[in-house]
N, C-alpha and C positions, 0 to 999 in steps of 0.2 A: 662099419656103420653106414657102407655109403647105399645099402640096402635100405636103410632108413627113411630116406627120403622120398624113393617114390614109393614106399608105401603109405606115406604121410598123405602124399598128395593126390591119392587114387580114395582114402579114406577121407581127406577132405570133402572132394568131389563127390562123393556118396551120401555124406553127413547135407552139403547144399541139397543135393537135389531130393533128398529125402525129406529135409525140412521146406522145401516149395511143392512135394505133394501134402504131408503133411498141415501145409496152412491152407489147402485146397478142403481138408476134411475138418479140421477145427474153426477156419472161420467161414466155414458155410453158411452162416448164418449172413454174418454182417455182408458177405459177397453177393449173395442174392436181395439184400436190399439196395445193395449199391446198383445192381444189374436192375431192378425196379425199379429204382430214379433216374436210372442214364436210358432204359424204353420210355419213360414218360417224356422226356425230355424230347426224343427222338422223334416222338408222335406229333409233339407241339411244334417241333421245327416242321416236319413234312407238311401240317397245313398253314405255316407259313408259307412256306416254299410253293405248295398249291394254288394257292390263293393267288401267287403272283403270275403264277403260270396263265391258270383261270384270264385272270386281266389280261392279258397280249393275247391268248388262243381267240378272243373277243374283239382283236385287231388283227386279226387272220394270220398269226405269226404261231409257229412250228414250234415243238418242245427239242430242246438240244437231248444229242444223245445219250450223254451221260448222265443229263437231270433224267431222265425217263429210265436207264440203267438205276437209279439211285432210290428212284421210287421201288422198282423192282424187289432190288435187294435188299428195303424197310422190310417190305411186305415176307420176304422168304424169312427175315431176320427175327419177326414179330411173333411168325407162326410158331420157331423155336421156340425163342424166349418164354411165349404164354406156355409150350409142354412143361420146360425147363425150372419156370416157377411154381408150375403145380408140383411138380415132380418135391422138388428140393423143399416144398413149405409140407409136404408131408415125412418126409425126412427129417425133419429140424424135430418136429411133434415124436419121431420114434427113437431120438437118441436116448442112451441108459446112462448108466452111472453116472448121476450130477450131471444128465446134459451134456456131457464134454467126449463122449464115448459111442461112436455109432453102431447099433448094431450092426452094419452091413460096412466094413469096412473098405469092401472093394466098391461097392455101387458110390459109398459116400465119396470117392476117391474119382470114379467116372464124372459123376454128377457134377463133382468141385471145377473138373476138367474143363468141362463143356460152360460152367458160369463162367469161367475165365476166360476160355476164348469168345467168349462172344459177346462178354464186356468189351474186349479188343476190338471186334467189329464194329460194336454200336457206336466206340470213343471216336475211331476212324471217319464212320458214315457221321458223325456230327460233327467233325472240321471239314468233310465235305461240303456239308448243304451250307456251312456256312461261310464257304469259300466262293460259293456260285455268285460270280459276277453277273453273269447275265443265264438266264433259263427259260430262251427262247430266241428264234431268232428268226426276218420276214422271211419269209418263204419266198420264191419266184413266184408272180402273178402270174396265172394262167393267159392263155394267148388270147381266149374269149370268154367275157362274162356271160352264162346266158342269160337273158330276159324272160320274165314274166307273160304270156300273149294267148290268148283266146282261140277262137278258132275263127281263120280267116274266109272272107265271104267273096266270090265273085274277083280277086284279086292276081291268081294264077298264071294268067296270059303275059299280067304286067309284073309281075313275080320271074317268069322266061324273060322276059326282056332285060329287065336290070341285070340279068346274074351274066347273062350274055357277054353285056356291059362291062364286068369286070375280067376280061377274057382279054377284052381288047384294047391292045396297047396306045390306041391312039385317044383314048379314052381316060380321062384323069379323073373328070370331078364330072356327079351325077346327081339331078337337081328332080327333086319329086313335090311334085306342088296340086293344091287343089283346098278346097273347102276345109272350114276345121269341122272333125269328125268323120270325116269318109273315110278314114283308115290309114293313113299317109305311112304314121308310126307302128301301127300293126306290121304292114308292107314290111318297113325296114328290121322290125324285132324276128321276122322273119327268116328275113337275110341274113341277122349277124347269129341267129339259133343255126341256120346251116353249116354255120364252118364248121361248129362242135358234132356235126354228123358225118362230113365230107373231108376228104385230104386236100389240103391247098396250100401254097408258098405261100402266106402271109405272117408274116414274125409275130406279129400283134394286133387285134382290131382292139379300137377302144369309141366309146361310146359317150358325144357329149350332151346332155337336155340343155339347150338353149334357152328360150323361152323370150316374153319381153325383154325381161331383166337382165337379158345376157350381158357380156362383156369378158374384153380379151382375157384379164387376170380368173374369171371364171372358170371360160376353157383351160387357160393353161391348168389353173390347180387339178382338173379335170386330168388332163395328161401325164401332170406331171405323176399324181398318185399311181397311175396306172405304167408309167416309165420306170415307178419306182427311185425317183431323181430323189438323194438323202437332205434331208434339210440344213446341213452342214453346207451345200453349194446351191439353199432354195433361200434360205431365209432370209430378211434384208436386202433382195436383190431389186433391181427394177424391173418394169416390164421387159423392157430391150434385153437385159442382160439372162432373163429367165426364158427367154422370146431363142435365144441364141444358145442356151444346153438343151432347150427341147431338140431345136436343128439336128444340133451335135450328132443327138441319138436317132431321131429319128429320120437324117439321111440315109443311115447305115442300116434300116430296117426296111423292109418291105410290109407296107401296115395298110388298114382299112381305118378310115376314120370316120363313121356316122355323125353328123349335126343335125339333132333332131329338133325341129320346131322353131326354126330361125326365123325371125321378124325384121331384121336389117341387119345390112352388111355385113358381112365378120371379112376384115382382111386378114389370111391366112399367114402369110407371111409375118405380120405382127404378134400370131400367135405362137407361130417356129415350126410350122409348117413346110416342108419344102415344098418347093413349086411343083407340079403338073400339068401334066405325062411328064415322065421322064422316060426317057427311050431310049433304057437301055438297057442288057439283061440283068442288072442288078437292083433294080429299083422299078417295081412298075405298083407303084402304089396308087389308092383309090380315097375317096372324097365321096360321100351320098350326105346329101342335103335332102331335108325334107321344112316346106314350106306353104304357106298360104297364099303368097305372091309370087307372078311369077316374073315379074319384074328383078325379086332379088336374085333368081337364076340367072337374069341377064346379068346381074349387078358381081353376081360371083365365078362370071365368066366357066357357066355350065356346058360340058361339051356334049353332054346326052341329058334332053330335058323330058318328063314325062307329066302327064296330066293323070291325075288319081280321080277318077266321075265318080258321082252318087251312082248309088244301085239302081238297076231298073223298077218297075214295077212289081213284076212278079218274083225277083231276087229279095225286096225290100219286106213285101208280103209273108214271104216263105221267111227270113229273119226273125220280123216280130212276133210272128204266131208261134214259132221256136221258143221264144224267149214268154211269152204270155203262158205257153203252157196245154197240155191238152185238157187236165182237168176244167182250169178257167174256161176256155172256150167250147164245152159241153155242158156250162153249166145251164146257160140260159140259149135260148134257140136266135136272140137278138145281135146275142156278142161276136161272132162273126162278122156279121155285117159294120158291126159297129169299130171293130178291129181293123178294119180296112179303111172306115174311115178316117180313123188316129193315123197308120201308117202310111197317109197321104200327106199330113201335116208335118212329118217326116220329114219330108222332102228325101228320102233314099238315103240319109244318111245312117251308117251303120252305127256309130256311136249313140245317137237320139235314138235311133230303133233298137237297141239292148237298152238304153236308159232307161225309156222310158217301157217299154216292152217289160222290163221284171218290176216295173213301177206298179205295172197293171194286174200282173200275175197277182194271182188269189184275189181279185177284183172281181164279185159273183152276179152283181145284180147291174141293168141295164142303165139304173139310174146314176153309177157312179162312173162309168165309161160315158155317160150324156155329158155330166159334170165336165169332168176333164178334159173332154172334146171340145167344149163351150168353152174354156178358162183357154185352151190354146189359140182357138179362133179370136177372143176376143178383143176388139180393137182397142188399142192404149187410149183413142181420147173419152174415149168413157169413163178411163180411172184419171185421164190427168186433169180431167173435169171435174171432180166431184165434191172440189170445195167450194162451187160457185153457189152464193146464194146462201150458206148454209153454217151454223155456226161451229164453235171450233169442236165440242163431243161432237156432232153428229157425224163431221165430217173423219173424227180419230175411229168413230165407231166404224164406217163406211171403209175407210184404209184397212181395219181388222181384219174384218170381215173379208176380203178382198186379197189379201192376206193367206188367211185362216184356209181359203178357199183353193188359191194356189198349192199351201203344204198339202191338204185331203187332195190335191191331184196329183200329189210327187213332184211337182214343178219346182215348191223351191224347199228347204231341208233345214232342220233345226242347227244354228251355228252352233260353233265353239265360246264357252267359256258363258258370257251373261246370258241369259235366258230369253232376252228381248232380239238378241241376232238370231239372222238369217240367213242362209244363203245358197247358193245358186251352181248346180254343175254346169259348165262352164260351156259345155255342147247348149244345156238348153239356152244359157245367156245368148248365143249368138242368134239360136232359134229365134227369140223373142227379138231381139234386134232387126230380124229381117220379117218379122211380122211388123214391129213397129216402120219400119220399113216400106211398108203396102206390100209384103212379099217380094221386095229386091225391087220394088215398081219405082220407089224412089228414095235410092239407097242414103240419099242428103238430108233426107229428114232426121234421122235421128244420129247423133256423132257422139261416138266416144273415142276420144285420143288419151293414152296410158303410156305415161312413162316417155313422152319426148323430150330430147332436149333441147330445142326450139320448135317454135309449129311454124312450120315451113308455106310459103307463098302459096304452093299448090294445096295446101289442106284448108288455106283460109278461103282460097275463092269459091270452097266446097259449103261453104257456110253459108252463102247466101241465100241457099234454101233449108238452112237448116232452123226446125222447131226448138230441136231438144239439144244442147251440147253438155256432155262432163269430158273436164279435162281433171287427170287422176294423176298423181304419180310425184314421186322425191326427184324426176329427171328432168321435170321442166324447169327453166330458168328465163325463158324469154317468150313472151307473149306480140301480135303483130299491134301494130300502132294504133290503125283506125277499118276494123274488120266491119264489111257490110252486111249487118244481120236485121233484116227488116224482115225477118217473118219469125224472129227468135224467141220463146217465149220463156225457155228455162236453162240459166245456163249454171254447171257444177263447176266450180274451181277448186278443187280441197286436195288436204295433204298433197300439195305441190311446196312442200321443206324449201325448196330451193328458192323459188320464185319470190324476189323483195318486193317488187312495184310493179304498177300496170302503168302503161303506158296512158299521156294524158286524155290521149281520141279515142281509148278503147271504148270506152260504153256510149258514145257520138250518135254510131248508128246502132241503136237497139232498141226502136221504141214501143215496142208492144213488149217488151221482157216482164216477166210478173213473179216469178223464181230466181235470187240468185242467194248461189251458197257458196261463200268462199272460208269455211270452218276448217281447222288445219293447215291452214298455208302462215305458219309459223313464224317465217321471216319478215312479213306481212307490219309493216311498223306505221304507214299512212295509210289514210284512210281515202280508196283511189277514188280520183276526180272522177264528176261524171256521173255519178250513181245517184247523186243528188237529183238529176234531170230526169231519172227514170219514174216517171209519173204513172206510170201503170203497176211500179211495183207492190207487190201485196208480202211477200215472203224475204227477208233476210236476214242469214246466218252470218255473225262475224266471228262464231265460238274459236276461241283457242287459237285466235291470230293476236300478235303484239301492236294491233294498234292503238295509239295513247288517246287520242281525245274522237270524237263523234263531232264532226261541223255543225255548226247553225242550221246548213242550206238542206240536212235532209229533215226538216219542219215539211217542205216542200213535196214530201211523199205522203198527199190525203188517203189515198189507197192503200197503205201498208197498214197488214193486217195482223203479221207476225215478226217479232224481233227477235233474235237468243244474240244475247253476247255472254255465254258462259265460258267461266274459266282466262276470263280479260281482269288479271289483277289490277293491271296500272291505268286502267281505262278512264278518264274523264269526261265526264257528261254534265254540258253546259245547261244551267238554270233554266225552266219552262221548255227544252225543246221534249221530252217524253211527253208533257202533258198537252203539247202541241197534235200527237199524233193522234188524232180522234178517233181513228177506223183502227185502234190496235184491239184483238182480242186474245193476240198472248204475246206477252213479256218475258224473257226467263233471262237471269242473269245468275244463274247456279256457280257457287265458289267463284266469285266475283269479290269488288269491294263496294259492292251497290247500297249497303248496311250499315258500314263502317261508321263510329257514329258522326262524324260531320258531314257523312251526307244523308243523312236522314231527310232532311227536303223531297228526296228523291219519291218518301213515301206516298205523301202527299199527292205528288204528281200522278202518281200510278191509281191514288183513290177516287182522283177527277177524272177519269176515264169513264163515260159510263159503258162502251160497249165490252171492256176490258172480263176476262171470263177467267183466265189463269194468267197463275203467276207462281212463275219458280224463283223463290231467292234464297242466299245463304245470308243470315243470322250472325253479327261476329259482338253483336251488343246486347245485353239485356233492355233497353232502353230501344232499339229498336222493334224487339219482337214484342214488348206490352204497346209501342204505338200500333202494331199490324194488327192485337189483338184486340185494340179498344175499339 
């Protein structure tokens, strides 16, 4: 008997593996729907998994190589599968006897084979994709971003000189200054596009836009992104402490570091900066600055400084007619001449000469090159005039128009968002500053300060010749005490967030003022002394400042011609002073509580006006709006 046994077991073995093809060829059926719900399934997970992928590729980050393997092997997996089920659902349709019987016993047997294994795969690739912890990961920053940059004009010489510049070891930080718009930043996008054409030891150039608004935490985020410093050792730290892993890294590198457009000081060292030169074979890193003053090159201790000039004549010439185009300037046999005369107003700057230069392209007829040549010469006190004398449409009408006139010369450009903005490329803003200027004749007439955070001795004594001041910006906090403006006639104080109180001498000396706007200076909670005395004043704005009550003593303003205190909820206005003001012809107290019904009085006041012509108010009573309507 002892024969017995392995025959048992070689006939077991047989009987198994007969009955696991066998269930390969009788449940054909149910195995190929199972193998069609587990490709469904597999499909759904891959654009999961896509989509997440999509997200980081969109954060400049790499697919890992097994998530990209996995896509792969869907894809080979897929192609199967769809022969696999056409195959086998034509199969199912050709079994005989009762369906349970194939005719093709061998093929029903392959077929079974291959649904089975590749169930196996699919079950596999689906604890894959959903085991993938991460499916992508940051790539290494390349050592230079390129920039975006036009074609550069007349700049070459001083193009040699800079690159020179970084040659030479004795040489750390390079300071490039001149006008806004002569190409300062051209220059430098130039610079940092060469590295990606040329072989050079620098580990890394990184690239920061300064601007007004700069500041330390700025640049650093600037750096850090580009260090690639993880935010596990970024987040929550301080300046100092962030100031001190930039160091870390970038003592140990050999880098180029561009600051493009700086307006004050940046001390390097607070950003983590190491110092420069360093003079030694391991470290000779570089610093280019590009600025408007040349002062901050002093200020930032520049050891190679250059002047960036307006184009000459015939460089500036050859530019705009570039940029106008040949068709335009064949159109009409006047526009040549007239071309030259725009790229005088110019003043050789290459940014206003492309500006305005494709402003003018497809500009056919002689009279709209007149236009525009007239709108750029023309003096400011013709428009800062044009409410004398004149009621309040005529003068909204004349502002329109005036307006209206500047966009048909491309001067100024439909804003963003409400339909009543405007605004200004930023070359022509300064243009128009140095016309209003007398042409740089007398640069004190007209001041704008943005974004200080004190105005400093030296900017106030600049005042005393000044007509026009706005001071703009969330940086100001401190204003000077008792500023000499005896020739001032219109002064802006708005969104200064910061700014709580004016000093009590500030409006002392400003007796010819007739403009002042202090709308958006938020923190603004009195109402500053002294404004009361401004006897000449005709225009003020207190919109959207928190001050609580209006004094008595501005009865004392005969000449105020326009009030807004819109968006002043908590604002208190003492009995008969509006009706006091006789020369008012417009009111506006829009989203206000000027309506509110206890103080309906207020209406009355505004009815006794006779030269009163508009009036903006908001409504919060019924009882208010039938008294405005009776």
């Amino acid at each position: 008997m002892d024969f017995v046994s392995p025959v048992l077991d070689v006939l077991t073995r047989l009987y198994a593996c007969a009955a696991k093809h066998a269930a390969n060829i009788f449940h054909l059926k149910q195995d190929l729907e199972f193998l069609r719900d587990r490709m469904v399934e597999l499909k759904n997970l891959r654009e999961d998994v896509r989509a997440r992928v999509e997200i980081l590729q969109q954060q400049n980050m790499r697919v890992r190589g097994e998530v990209g393997n996995w896509f792969r092997e869907i894809n080979s997996v897929q192609f199967r599968v769809e022969q696999i089920l056409q195959q086998g659902d034509l199969e199912v349709e050709k079994k005989c006897l009762g369906s349970s019987c194939p005719k093709n016993f061998w093929s029903s047997f392959n077929l079974g084979k291959n649904v089975s294994g590749n169930t196996i795969t699919i079950v596999n690739l689906l604890g894959e994709g959903r085991n993938f912890d991460s499916v992508a990961y940051r790539a290494p920053r390349v050592r230079v971003d390129e920039m975006p940059i036009g074609h550069t004009v007349a700049l070459d010489w001083l193009y040699e000189k800079v690159c020179s510049c970084l040659t030479e070891d004795k040489v750390g930080i390079i300071g490039l200054y001149g006008t806004g718009g002569v190409g300062k930043t051209t220059l430098m996008k130039k610079i940092n596009n060469e590295f990606l054409k040329t072989k050079h030891q620098f580990g890394v150039v990184i690239w920061v836009s300064s601007s007004k608004q700069a500041s330390v935490r700025t640049a650093q985020e600037v750096i850090r992104n580009k260090l690639q410093i993880p935010d596990s050792i970024w987040q929550g730290r301080t300046e100092d402490e962030r100031a001190r892993e930039i160091f870390n890294i970038m003592k140990r590198k050999r880098f180029v570091l561009f600051l493009d457009d700086v307006w004050q000081r940046l001390v390097l060292s607070e950003i983590g900066v190491p110092p420069l030169p360093v003079l030694d074979d391991q470290n000779k890193s570089k610093v280019i600055i590009t600025t408007r003053f040349m002062r901050i090159c002093s200020d930032m201790e520049v050891q190679a400084t250059f002047k960036v000039n307006c184009l000459t004549r015939e460089e500036a010439l050859a530019l705009f007619l570039k940029k106008v185009g040949e068709d335009t300037l064949s159109s009409h046999p006047d526009i040549p001449n007239l071309a030259e005369a725009m790229t005088e107003r110019c003043q050789g700057l290459p940014l206003a000469l492309v500006t305005v230069g494709r402003a003018m392209a497809n500009r056919n007829t002689p009279q709209e090159w007149e236009q525009a040549i007239q709108e750029l010469e023309k003096n400011p006190s013709e428009i800062s005039g044009f409410f004398d004398g004149k009621d309040i449409y005529e003068a909204r009408r004349r502002g329109h128009k005036i307006i209206e006139d500047l966009k048909n010369a491309c001067l100024l450009e439909a804003g963003d968002g409400f339909k009543e903005h405007i605004k200004m490329h930023d070359v022509i803003r300064d243009m128009a500053l140095w016309i209003a200027q007398e042409c740089g004749n007398r640069m004190n007439k007209t001041l704008v300060c943005e974004s200080l955070r004190f105005v400093d001795t030296g900017r106030v004594t600049s005042w005393k010749e000044a007509e026009r001041i706005s001071l703009w910006g969330r940086n100001i906090e401190k204003l000077p005490e008792t500023p000499q403006c005896s020739n001032l006639q219109t002064l802006f104080v708005r969104e200064c967030t910061e700014l709580k109180t004016f000093p009590s001498g500030f409006f002392q000396f400003m007796p010819l003022i007739r403009v002042l706007n202090l709308s958006a200076t938020h923190r603004l909670t009195e109402f500053p002394a002294g404004i009361e005395r401004l006897i000449n004043l005709e225009y003020l704005n207190l919109s959207m400042t928190c001050i609580k009550q209006l004094p008595t003593e501005i009865m004392n303003l005969a000449k105020l011609r326009c009030l807004l205190l819109d968006s002043m909820h908590s604002l208190i206005i003492p009995p008969n002073l509006i009706s006091s003001l006789s020369s008012l012809q417009l009111f506006s107290m829009y989203d206000g509580n000027a309506l509110s019904t206890y103080r309906q009085a207020l209406l009355g006041e505004l009815e006794s006006i006779e030269l009163l012509d508009e009036l903006s108010l908001s409504f919060r009573s019924v009882e208010a709006l039938n008294r405005l309507l009776s």
